[in-house]
C-alpha positions in Angstrom: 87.3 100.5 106.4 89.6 102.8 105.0 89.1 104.2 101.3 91.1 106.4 100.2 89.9 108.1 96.9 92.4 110.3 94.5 91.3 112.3 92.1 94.0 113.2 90.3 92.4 114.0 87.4 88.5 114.9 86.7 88.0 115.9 90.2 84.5 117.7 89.7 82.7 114.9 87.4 83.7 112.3 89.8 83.5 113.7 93.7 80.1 114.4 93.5 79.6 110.1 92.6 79.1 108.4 96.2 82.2 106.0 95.7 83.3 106.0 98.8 79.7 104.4 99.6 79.8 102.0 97.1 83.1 100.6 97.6 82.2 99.9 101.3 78.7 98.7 99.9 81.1 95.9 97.8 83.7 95.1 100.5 80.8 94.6 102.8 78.8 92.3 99.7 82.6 90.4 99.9 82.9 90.1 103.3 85.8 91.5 103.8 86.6 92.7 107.6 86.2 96.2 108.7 89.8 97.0 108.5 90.6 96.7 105.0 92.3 99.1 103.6 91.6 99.9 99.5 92.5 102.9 97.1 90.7 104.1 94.4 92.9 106.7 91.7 91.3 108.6 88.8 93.7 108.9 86.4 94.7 110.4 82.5 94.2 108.1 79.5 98.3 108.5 79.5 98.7 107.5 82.8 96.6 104.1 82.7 98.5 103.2 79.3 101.5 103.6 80.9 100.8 101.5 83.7 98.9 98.9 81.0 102.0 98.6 79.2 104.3 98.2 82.5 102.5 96.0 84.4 100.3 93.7 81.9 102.5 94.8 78.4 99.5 96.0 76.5 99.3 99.0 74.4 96.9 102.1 75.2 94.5 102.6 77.5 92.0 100.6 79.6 89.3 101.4 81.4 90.3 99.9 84.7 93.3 98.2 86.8 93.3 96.5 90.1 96.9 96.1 91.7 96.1 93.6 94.5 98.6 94.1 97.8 97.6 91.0 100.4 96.3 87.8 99.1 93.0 86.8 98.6 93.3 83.5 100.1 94.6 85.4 103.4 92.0 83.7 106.6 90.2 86.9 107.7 88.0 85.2 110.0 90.0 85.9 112.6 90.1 89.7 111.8 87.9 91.6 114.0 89.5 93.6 116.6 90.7 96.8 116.4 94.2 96.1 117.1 94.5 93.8 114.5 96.5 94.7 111.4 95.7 96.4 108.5 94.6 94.4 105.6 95.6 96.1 102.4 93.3 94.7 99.8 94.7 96.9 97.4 94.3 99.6 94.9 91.7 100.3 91.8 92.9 102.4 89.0 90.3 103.9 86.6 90.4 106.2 83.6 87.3 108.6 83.4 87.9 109.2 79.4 87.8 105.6 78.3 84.6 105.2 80.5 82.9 108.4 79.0 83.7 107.3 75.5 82.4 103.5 76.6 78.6 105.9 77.9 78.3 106.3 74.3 79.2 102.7 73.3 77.1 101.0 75.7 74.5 103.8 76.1 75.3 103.7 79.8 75.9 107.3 81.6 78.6 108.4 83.4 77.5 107.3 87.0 76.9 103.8 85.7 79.9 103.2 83.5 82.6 104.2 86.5 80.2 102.6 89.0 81.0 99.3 86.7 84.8 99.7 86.5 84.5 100.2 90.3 82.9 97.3 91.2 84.5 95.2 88.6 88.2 96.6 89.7 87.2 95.6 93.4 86.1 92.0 92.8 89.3 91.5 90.8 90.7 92.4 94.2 88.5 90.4 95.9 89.8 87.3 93.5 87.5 87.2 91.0 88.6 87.1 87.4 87.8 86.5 83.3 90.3 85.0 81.8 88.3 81.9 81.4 85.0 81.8 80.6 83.3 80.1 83.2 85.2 82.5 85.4 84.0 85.6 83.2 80.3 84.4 83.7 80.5 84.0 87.8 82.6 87.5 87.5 80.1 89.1 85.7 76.7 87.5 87.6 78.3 89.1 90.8 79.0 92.1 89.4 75.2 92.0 88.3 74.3 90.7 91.6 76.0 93.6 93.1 75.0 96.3 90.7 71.3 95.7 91.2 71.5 95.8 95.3 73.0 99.1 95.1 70.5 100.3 92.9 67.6 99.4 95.1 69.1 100.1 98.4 
């Protein structure tokens, strides 16, 4: 798999987090075939509130975005050589402020809270979603279900 991690912004708090780990712990949880290709960008509050208002025309920040590149309902089954193409699942933005401040809302710490927005940005990827509720609650079980593996691994 190929994860590629930018930190543009917050470099120190967040490099020493083993995301590149858990994103291949949650594509490998998803089944999704060795090469997929995902990015992961840490970004301003400015940055994400830009791309909040462009792309879902909402005001201000959010904690996370997932931009998805190749469909979810793509057949992958037959992916497994090395010369096949790359799947480009697609790319995960987070904002490091709005998950500090969430620490203090949720009494969560740092680790936790962006391991959350990580896992939650790469199941939207993956096609999960909450806009209704019964998709919220399988959304948020496998999130759980996820979560608690990589705690105990």
């Amino acid at each position: 798999m190929d994860i590629q991690i930018n930190y543009d912004y917050r470099k120190e708090d967040l490099e020493k987090l083993p995301l590149h780990e858990l994103t291949q712990f949650v594509l490998a949880r998803e089944d999704k075939p060795f090469n997929t290709e995902v990015s992961i960008s840490f970004v301003t509050d400015e940055a994400i509130a830009e791309l909040n208002e462009r792309y879902r025309h909402k005001e201000g920040p959010t904690d996370v975005l997932s931009f998805e590149c190749d469909g979810v309902d793509d057949d992958l089954s037959a992916m497994t050589l090395a010369e096949d193409p790359v799947y480009e699942l697609g790319d995960v933005v987070i904002a490091p402020d709005v998950a500090s401040r969430q620490t203090r809302e949720f009494g969560t710490t740092f680790e936790e809270e962006i391991s959350l927005l990580l896992v939650h940005g790469l199941l939207h990827l993956c096609g999960y979603d909450h806009i209704e509720d019964d998709e919220a609650e399988v959304m948020e079980k496998r999130e759980a279900e996820i979560l608690e593996a990589w705690s105990k691994r």
